[in-house]
N, C-alpha and C positions, 0 to 999 in steps of 0.2 A: 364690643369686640374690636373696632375699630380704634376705640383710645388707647386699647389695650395690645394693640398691635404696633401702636405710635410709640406707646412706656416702653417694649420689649426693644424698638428701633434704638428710642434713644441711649437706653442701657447699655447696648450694645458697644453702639460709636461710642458713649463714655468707657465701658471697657477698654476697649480697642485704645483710644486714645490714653490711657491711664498704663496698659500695656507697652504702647508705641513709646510711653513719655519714661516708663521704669527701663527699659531695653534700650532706651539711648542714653540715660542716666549711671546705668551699670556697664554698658560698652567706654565710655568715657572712663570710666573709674577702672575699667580694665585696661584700656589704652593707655592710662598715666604707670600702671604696674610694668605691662609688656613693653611700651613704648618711652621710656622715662624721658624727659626732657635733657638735652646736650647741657649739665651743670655747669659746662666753663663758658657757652653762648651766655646763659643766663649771667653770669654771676658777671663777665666782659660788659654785657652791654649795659646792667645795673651799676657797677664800679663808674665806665664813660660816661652813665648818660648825667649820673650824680658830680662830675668833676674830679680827674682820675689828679689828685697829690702831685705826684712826678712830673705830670707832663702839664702841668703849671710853670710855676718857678720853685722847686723846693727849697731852693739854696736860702731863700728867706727864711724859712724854716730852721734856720742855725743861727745861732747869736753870740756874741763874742760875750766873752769874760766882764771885759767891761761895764756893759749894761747889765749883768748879775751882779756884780758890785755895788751899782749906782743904786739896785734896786731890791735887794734881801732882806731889808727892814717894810719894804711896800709890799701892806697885807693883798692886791690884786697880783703880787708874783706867787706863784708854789712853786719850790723847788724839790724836785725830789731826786735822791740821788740811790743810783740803784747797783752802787758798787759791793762788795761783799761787807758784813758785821764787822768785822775786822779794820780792813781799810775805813768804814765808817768812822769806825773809833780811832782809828789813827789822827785823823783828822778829815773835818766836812766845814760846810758855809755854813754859816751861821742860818739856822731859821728852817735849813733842810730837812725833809723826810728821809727818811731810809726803807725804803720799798723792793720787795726782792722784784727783779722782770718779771718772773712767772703769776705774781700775784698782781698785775698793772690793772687787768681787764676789770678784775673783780673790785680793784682801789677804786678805780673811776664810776663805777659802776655801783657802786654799794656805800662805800666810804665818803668819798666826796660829793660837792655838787660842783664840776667845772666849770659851771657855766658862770659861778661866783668869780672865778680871777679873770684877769686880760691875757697872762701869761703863766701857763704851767712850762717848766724848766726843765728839760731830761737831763741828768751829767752821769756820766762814769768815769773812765778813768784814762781815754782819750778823743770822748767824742765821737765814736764809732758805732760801738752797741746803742748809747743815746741817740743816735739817728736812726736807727735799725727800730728802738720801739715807738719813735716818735712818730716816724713813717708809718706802723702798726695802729698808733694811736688816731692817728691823721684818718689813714682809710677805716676805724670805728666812725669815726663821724666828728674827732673831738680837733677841729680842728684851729683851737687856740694853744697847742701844745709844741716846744721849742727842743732843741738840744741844744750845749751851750757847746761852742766851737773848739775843739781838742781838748774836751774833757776836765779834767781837774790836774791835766800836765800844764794847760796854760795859768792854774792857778797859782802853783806852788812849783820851786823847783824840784823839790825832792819828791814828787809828785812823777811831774814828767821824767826824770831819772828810770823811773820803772814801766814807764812807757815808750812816750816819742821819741826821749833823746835814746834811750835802748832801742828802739826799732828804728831808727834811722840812717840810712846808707846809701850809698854808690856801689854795693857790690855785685850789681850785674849793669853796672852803667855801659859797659863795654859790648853786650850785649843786643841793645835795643835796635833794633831799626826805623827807616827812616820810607822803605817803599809803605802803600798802600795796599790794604788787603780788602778784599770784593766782600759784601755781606753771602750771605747764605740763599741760597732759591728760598719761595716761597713754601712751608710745610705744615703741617696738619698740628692744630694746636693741643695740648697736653688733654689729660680725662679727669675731673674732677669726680668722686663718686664719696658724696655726705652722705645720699638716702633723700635729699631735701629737694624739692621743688619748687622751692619761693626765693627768690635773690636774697632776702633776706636772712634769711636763714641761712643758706646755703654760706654767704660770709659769714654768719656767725659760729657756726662748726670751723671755720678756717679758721677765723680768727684765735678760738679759741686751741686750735691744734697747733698756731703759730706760737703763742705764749706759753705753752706748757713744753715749747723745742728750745734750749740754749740756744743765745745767739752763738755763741763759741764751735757751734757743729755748722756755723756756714760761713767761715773761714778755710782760708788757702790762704798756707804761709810763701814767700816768695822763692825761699829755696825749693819748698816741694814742687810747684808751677813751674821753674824753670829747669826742674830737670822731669818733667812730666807735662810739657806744652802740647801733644798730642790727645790727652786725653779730656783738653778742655775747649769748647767752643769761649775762647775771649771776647770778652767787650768792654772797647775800650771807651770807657763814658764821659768823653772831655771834649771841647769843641776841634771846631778843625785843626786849628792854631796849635793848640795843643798835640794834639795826637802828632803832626807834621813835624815837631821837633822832636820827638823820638817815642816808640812803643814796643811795647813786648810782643817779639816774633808772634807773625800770624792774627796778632790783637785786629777786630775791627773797629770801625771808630760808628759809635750811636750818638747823635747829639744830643745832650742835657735839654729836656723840657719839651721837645718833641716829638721823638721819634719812636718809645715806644705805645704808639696806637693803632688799633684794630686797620686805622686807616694809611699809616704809614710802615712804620717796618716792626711790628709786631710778630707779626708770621715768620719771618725770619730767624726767631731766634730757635731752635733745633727741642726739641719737648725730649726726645730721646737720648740727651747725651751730656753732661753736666756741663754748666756755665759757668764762669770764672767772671765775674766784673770787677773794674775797678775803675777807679780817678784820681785824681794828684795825690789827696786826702784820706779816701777812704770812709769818706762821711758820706758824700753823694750816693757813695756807690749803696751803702750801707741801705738807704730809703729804696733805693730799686731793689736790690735784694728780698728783703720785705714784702714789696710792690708784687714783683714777680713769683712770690713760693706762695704767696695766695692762689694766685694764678694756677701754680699745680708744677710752675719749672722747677729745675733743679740748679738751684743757685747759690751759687757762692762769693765772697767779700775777698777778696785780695787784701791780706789786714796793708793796712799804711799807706793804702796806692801807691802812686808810681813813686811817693817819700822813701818808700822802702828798698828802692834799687835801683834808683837814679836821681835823688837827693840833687847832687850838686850841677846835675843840667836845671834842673826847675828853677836853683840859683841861677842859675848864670840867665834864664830866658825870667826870670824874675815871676816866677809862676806860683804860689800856694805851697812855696816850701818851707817847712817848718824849720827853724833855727831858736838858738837862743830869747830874739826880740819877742816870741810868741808867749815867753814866759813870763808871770808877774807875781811878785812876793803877797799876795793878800795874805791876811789872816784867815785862821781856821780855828773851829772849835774841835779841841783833844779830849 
């Protein structure tokens, strides 16, 4: 009676605890339903804690025309150019892919082995969108992948004709000023909502909803901006020096490399109201762009930075403005 008093005890407490162990097992698995985890904490502090692209030095991240010349026969470069069928055939570099943007994630992923080159090449057709998915590329993980600097205008001239030397002007030179505008108070950061609980994952639904969006939908052309400077929170992404010799009404100035982090002026940028960035180029901006609509902002690329409407101060302060010298007669395959 007495053994059998002890078997009925221990039964018992093993119930109990087998109870105690199911009921905290399925409260947990109801608290991840009811309670989902803050997706944009998770996915912020996986992106920092892995080495956030931008707020490195991204500008190494571009490479001039040059070194793709010297270098389109060297089986360790790929270059692949993701300008339309068309222009492809019009003329490309020699040795090029022609890869649509939309299909980049699945090229890298499926098709190649990157980790075979030292340099994979982004070009379009002024070095813009190539920074926009290079940046995309970069935060996948693959971070041996380049844009080559103003596109296939710095390769050929008739090339840049339908681009830089077309987009480029003084026509709100007149315009810009010269005081200092305040960043934003501190605000409540954007809502990411995948479904997904794992950092991982959770970029990988972004990433994937980033490439399957034209980069062409996160453009703000210069005339629409300045006769609509109210409806954008500006930022203006060039060092002080820069911004101090003239910026677009209300622009603030963020410093290139370090200021968008959790720990510095991240918060600031407004979740509820679209963003306009830009820089001399158009290519910096182009990687924060990117950088940021993972994030969940509403961002947008100023095409041509500040090339596009104040041209000849960047001359005259001798700044990243595009002229004639940027352009070089290489060959192309037709």
């Amino acid at each position: 009676m007495k053994k059998l008093s002890i078997f009925l005890t221990a039964l018992i407490i093993s119930t109990v605890a087998f109870s105690s162990s199911f009921t905290s097992n399925l409260t947990n698995f109801e608290n991840e339903i009811l309670n989902p985890p803050n997706e944009f904490e998770v996915l912020l502090e996986y992106m920092e804690t892995n080495g956030v692209f931008i707020n490195i030095d991204a500008s190494t991240a571009i490479i001039d025309a040059d070194e793709v010349k010297k270098n389109y026969k060297n089986s360790t470069y790929l270059l692949i150019d993701i300008r339309s069928d068309s222009w492809f055939e019009f003329g490309h570099i020699k040795n090029a892919k022609n890869v649509k943007a939309a299909d980049l994630l699945t090229y890298f992923e499926s098709e190649i082995n990157p980790n075979d080159f030292d340099k994979i090449v982004m070009i379009c057709y002024s070095g813009q969108s190539a920074a926009y998915y290079t940046s995309l590329l970069r935060i996948a993980g693959y971070d041996n992948v380049f844009s080559m600097k103003w596109g296939m205008s710095s390769w050929r001239a008739d090339f840049a004709e339908n681009s830089w030397t077309k987009n480029t002007n003084s026509d709100f030179a007149d315009k810009i000023e010269l005081t200092a505008n305040t960043k934003a108070d501190a605000s409540s950061y954007p809502t990411i909502n995948t479904g997904k609980t794992e950092a991982k994952d959770i970029l990988k639904v972004r990433l994937e909803e980033a490439f399957a969006t034209p980069y062409k939908e996160y453009i703000v052309k210069t005339p629409d901006l300045f006769e609509n400077l109210g409806n954008y929170y500006i930022v203006n992404y060039n060092t002080v020096e820069a911004y101090d010799n003239g910026h677009i009404p209300g622009a603030i100035q963020y410093e290139p490399g370090t200021s968008l982090s959790s720990t510095v002026d991240l918060n600031t940028l407004p979740a509820d109201k679209k963003i306009a960035i830009y820089c001399l180029t158009g290519q910096r901006a182009a990687h924060v762009v990117a950088y940021l609509n993972i994030l969940g902002y509403d961002t947008n690329n100023i095409a041509y930075g500040a090339n596009s409407f104040m041209n000849k101060v960047l001359k005259a302060n001798k700044t990243s403005a595009f002229s004639k010298k940027e352009i070089n007669m290489y060959p192309v395959i037709e």
